[in-house]
C-alpha positions as CSV (number, residue, x, y, z in Angstrom):
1,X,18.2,-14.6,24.1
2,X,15.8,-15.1,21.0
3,X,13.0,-15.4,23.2
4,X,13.6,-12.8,25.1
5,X,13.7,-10.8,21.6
6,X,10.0,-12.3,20.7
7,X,8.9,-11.5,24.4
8,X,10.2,-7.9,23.7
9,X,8.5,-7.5,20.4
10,X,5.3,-9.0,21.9
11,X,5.4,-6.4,24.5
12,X,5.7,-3.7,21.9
13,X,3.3,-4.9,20.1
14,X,0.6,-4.9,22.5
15,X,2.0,-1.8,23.6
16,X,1.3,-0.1,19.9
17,X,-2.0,-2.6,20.2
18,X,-3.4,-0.7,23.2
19,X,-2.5,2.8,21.8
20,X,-4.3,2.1,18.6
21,X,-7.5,0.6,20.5
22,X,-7.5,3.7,23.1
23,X,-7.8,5.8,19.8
24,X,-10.6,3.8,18.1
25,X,-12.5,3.8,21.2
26,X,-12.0,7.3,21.9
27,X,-13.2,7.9,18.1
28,X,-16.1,5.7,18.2
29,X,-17.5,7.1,20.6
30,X,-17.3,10.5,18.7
31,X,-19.8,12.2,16.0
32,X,-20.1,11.9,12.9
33,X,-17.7,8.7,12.9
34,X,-17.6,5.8,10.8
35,X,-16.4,2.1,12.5
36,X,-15.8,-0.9,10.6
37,X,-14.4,-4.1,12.1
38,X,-13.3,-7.4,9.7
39,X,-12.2,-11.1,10.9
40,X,-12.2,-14.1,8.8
41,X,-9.9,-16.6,7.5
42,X,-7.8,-17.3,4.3
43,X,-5.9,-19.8,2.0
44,X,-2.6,-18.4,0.9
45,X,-0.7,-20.9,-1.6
46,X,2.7,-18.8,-1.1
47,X,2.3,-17.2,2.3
48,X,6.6,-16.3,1.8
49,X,5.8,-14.4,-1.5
50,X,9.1,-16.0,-2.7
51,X,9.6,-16.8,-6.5
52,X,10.8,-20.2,-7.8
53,X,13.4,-21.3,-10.8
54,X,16.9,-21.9,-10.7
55,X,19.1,-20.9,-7.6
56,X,15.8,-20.1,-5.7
57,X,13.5,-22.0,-3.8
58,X,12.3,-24.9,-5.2
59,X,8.9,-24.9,-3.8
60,X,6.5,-22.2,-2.4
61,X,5.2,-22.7,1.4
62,X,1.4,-22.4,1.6
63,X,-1.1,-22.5,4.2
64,X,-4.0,-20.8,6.5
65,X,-4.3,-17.3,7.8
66,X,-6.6,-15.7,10.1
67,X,-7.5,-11.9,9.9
68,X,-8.1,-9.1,11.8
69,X,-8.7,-5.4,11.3
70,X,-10.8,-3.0,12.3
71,X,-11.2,0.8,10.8
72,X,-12.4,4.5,12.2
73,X,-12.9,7.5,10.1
74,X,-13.7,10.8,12.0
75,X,-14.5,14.1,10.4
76,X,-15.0,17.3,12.6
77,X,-13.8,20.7,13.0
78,X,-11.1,22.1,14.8
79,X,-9.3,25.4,14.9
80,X,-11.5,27.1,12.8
81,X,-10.5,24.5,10.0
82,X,-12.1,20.7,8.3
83,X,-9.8,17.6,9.7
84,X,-10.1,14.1,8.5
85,X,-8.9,11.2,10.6
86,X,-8.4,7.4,9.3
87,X,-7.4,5.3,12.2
88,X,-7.1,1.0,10.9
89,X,-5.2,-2.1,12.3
90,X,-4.6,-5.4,10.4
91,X,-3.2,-8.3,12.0
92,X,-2.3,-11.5,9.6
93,X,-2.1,-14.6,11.8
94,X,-0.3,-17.7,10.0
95,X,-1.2,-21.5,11.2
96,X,2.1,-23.3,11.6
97,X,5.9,-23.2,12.9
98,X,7.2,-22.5,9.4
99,X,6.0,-19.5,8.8
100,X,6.5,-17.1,12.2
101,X,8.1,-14.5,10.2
102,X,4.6,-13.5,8.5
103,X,2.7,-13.0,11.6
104,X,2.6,-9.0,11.4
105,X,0.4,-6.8,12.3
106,X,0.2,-2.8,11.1
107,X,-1.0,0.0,12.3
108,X,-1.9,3.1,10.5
109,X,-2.9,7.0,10.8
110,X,-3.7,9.5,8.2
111,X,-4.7,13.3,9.7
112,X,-5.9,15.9,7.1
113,X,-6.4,19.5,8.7
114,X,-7.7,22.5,5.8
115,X,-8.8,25.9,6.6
116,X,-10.7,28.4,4.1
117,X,-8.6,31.2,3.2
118,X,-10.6,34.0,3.5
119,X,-13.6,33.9,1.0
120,X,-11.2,32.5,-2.0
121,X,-11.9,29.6,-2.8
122,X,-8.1,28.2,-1.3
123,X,-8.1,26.1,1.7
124,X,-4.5,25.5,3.2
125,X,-3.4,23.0,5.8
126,X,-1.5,20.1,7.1
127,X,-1.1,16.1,6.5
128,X,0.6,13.5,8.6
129,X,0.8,9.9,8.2
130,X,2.1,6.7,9.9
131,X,2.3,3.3,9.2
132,X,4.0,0.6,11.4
133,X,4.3,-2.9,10.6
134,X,5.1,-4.6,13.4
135,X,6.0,-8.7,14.3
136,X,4.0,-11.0,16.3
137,X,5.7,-14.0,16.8
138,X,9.2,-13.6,14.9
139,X,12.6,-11.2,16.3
140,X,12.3,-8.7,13.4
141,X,9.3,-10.3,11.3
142,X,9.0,-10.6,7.4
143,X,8.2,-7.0,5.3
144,X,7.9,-5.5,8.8
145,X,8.8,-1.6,8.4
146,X,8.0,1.6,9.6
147,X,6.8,5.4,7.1
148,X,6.6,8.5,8.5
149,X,5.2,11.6,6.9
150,X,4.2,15.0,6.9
151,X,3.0,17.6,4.4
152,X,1.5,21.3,4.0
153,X,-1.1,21.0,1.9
154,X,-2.8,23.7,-0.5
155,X,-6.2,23.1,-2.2
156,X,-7.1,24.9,-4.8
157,X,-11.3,24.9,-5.7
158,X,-12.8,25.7,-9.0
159,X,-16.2,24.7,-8.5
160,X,-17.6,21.3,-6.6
161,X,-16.3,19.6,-9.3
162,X,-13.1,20.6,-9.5
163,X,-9.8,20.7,-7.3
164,X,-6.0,20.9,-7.2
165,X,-4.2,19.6,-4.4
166,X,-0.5,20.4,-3.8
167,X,1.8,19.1,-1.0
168,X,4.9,19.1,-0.1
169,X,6.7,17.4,3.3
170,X,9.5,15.2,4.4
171,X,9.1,11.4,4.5
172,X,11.1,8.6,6.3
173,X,11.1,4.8,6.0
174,X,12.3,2.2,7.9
175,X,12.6,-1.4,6.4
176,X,13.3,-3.2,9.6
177,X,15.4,-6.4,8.2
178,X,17.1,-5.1,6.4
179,X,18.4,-0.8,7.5
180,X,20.1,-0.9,4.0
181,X,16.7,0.3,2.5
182,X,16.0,2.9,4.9
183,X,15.5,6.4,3.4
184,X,15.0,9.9,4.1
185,X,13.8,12.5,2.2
186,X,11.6,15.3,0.9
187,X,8.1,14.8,-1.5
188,X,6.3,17.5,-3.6
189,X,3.0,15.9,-5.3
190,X,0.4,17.2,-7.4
191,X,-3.4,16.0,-7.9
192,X,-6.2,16.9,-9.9
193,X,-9.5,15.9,-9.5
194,X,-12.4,17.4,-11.9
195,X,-16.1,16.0,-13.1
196,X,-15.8,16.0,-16.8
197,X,-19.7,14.9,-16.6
198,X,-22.8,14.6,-14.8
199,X,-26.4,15.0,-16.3
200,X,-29.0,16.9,-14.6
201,X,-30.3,14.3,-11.5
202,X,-26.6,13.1,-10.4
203,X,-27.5,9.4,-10.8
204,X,-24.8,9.3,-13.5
205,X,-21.1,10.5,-13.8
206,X,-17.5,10.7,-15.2
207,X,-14.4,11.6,-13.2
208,X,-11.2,12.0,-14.0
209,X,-8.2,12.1,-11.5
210,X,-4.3,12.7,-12.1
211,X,-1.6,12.8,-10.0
212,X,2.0,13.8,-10.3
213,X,4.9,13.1,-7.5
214,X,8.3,13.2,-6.7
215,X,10.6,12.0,-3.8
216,X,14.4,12.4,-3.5
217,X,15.4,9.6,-1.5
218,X,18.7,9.0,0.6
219,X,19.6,5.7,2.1
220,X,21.2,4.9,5.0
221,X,23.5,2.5,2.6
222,X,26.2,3.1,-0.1
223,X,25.9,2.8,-3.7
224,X,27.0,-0.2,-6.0
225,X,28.6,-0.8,-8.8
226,X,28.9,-3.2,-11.5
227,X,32.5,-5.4,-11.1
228,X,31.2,-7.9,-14.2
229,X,33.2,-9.1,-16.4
230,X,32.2,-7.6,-20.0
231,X,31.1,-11.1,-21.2
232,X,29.6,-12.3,-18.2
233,X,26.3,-11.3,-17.1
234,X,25.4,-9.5,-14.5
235,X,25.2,-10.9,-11.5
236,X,24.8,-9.6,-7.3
237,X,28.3,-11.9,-6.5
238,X,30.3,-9.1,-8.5
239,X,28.7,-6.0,-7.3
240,X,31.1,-3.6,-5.7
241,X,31.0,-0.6,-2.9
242,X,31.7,2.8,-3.9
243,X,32.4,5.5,-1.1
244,X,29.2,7.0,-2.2
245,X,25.9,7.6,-0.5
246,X,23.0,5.6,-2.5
247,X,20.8,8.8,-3.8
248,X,17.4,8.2,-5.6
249,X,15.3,9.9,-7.7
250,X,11.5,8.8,-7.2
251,X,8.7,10.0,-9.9
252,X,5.4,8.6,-10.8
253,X,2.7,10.1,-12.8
254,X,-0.9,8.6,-13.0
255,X,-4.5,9.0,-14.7
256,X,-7.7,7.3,-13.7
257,X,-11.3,7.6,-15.5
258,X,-14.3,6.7,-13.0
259,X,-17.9,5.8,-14.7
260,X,-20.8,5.5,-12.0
261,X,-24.0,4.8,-12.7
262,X,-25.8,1.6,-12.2
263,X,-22.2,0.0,-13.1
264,X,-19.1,1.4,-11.3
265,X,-16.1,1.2,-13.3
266,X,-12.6,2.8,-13.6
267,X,-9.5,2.0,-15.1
268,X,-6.3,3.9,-14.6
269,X,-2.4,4.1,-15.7
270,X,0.3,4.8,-13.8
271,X,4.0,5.2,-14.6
272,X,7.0,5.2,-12.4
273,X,10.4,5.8,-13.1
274,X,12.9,5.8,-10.3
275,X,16.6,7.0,-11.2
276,X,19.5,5.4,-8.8
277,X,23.1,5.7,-8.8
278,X,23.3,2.6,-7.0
279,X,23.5,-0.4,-10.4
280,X,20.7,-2.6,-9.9
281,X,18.1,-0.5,-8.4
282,X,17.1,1.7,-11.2
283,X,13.5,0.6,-12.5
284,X,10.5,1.8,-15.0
285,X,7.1,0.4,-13.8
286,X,4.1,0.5,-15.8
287,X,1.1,-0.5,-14.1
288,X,-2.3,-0.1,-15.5
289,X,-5.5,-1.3,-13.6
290,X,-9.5,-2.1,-14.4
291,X,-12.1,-2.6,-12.0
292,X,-15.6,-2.9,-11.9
293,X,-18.4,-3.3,-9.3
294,X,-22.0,-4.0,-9.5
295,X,-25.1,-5.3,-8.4
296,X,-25.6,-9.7,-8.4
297,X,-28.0,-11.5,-8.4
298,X,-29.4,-12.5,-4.5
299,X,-28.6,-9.0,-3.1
300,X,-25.0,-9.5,-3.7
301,X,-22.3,-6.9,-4.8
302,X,-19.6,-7.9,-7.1
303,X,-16.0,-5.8,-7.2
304,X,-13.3,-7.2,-10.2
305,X,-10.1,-5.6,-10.2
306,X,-7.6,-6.6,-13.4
307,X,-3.4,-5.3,-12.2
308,X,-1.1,-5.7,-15.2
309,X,2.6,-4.6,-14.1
310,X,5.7,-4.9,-16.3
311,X,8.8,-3.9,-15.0
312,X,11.8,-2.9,-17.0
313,X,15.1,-2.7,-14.7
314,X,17.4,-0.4,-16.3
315,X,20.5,-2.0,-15.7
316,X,19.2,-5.4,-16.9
317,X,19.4,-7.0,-13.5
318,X,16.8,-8.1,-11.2
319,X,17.6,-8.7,-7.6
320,X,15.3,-9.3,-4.5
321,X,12.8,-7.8,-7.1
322,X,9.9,-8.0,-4.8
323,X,12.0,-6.5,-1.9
324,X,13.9,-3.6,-4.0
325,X,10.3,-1.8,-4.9
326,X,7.8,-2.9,-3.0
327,X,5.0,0.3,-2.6
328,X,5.3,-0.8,1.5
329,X,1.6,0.6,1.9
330,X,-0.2,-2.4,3.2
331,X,0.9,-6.6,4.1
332,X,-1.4,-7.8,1.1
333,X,0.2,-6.3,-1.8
334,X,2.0,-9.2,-3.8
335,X,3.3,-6.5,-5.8
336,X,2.6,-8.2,-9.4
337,X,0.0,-8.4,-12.0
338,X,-3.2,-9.7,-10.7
339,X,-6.6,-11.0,-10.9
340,X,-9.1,-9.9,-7.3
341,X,-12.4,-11.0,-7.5
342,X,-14.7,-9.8,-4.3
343,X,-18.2,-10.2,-3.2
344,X,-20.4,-9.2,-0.5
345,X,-24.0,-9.4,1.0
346,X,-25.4,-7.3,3.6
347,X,-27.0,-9.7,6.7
348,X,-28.1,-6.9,8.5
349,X,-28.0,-3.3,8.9
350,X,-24.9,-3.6,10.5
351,X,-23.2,-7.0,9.6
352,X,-21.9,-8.0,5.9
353,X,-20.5,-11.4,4.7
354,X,-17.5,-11.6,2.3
355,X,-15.9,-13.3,-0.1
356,X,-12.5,-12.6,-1.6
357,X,-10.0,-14.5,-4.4
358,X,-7.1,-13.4,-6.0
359,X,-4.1,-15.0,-8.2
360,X,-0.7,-12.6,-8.6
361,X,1.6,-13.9,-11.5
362,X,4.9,-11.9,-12.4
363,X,4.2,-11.3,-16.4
364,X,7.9,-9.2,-16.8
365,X,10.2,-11.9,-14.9
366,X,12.6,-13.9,-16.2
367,X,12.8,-17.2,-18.0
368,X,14.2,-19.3,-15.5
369,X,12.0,-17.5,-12.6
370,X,8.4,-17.7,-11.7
371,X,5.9,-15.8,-9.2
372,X,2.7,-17.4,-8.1
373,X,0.3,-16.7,-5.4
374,X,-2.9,-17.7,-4.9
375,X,-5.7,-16.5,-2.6
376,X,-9.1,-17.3,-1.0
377,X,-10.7,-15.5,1.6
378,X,-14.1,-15.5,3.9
379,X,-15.0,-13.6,6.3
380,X,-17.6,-11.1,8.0
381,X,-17.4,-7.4,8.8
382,X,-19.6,-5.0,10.9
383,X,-20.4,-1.2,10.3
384,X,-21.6,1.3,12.1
């Protein structure tokens, strides 16, 4: 019966496989379009993502990965309006019996569609999205999940340097091991882009971008609530079901300032605050970032990105932290502070070689708890 599970998920993975290449070969061989393809290989020291200490694991499983992905991004006309298309598949292959569950692949869509209004300078439209994580060699897979969503989108222009987006749409997730963390629900989202400056020439500028955004969630779960004793800490063996729906509230707000010039560097803030009546699942995230890229030495390009996270759980309980607020936007986000060092070289017109490393460390856990990962990638990629 459990292989005829896997041979079932196989099939719909190649299934959602041939769909995804039909559309990248259809776009490819459409104008203007941009196609990039990746492959290479990694070291992962914790490929499980699980954190260590007392009444956890005791030790973290590591070992080899091969990649594979490959990217489209079509711009065109249709209707009288300006539509975007982002097309990109990722498939993370693990070496090794042990670790089944983290062979996943996911494919994504994003679709932009905005018409001018008139002469004013207000374009309105549409946005969907898709993501689907799906397994490879495992029944349900690990992180595997499913997001759905759509939006009406409203730009407003001041001049080429200026912009307000609005949107508003319904969004559904689906966290496939577990359907207690599946959610419905509606989105409204704000974001500002503006040039605060640029000299005469355009070789040098600053940028600012904010964003604003909130999500009421409802689950396809009931809410908990504490059963502790008053002197005892809290604790998920004393959790109890109420006959209420779990209901959350989901805000962020964030700010980022971009320099280019022979240096390109930005650093950004963002906070978000998400307000549960289920106990435990209430959180405060502050996450601020740094990165930098520029020329090296040997025609190579340099990108460093700096992560520092620290979350505060309201309720002064952390549980299946890395589960409970995951972003669920991609299979490489350890969800943690971090260190990401990248570099490339061009080969050819068309082909690059890269180089990627990366440590995650959890700098707001506990005493008795750690989180370590540790990364190292090569590979090539080809553009066209």
């Amino acid at each position: 019966m459990r292989r005829a599970a896997r041979d079932g998920a196989s099939q719909r993975t190649l299934a959602s496989a041939a769909v995804c290449l039909g559309l990248l070969h259809a776009a490819a061989h459409a104008s203007p379009t941009a196609v990039t393809v990746e492959g290479g290989a990694e070291a992962d020291s914790n490929l499980q993502r699980v954190e260590t200490g007392a009444g956890l694991p005791t030790e973290r499983l590591g070992g080899s990965v091969i990649r594979v992905g490959a990217r489209v991004d079509h711009r065109g006309v249709a209707a009288g309006g300006a539509f975007a298309l982002a097309l990109q598949s990722l498939s993370r292959l693990v070496a090794g019996n042990e670790a089944t569950p983290e062979n996943v692949a996911l494919l994504t869509a994003d679709l932009r569609w905005v018409h001018a209004i008139g002469k004013r300078p207000v374009s309105a439209g549409f946005g969907l999205v898709f993501a689907d994580a799906l397994p490879l060699a495992d029944e349900v897979g690990a992180r595997t999940f499913r997001n759905l969503g759509a939006d009406a989108l409203l730009v407003l222009r001041g001049t080429e340097d200026r912009s307000l987006t609005l949107a508003v749409g319904p969004r559904h997730f689906e966290y496939k091991p577990d359907h207690d963390f599946d959610w419905i629900g509606a989105a409204i989202s704000a974001r500002l882009d503006l040039t605060l400056w640029e000299p005469s020439g355009g070789t040098r500028s600053v940028e600012l971008a904010a964003i604003v955004g909130f999500e009421a969630r409802a689950y396809d779960s009931r809410a908990r609530a504490s059963a502790c004793p008053d002197d005892a800490p809290p604790s998920p063996e004393c959790f109890a079901p109420t006959t209420l729906a779990r209901r959350d509230r989901y805000q962020r707000a964030g700010v980022e300032l971009t320099w280019v010039g022979r240096v390109v560097a930005a650093a950004g803030y963002q906070l978000t605050v998400i307000d549960s009546n289920s106990y435990g699942q209430s959180l405060v995230r502050h996450r601020a970032t740094v990165s930098t890229t520029t020329d090296l030495p040997g025609k190579w390009i340099g990108t460093a990105l700096a992560t520092l996270q620290i979350d505060q759980y309201l309720d002064g309980v952390v549980v299946q932290k890395d589960l409970q607020h995951q972003e669920f936007t991609n299979l490489d986000d350890a969800n943690r502070s971090s260190l990401q060092l990248r570099i490339a070289r061009k080969l050819t017109v068309a082909w690059s070689l890269e180089a990627r490393g990366a440590i995650w460390r959890d700098l707001g856990g506990t005493l008795d708890t750690s989180f370590r990962r540790e990364l190292v990638y090569l590979g090539g990629v080809y553009n066209r």
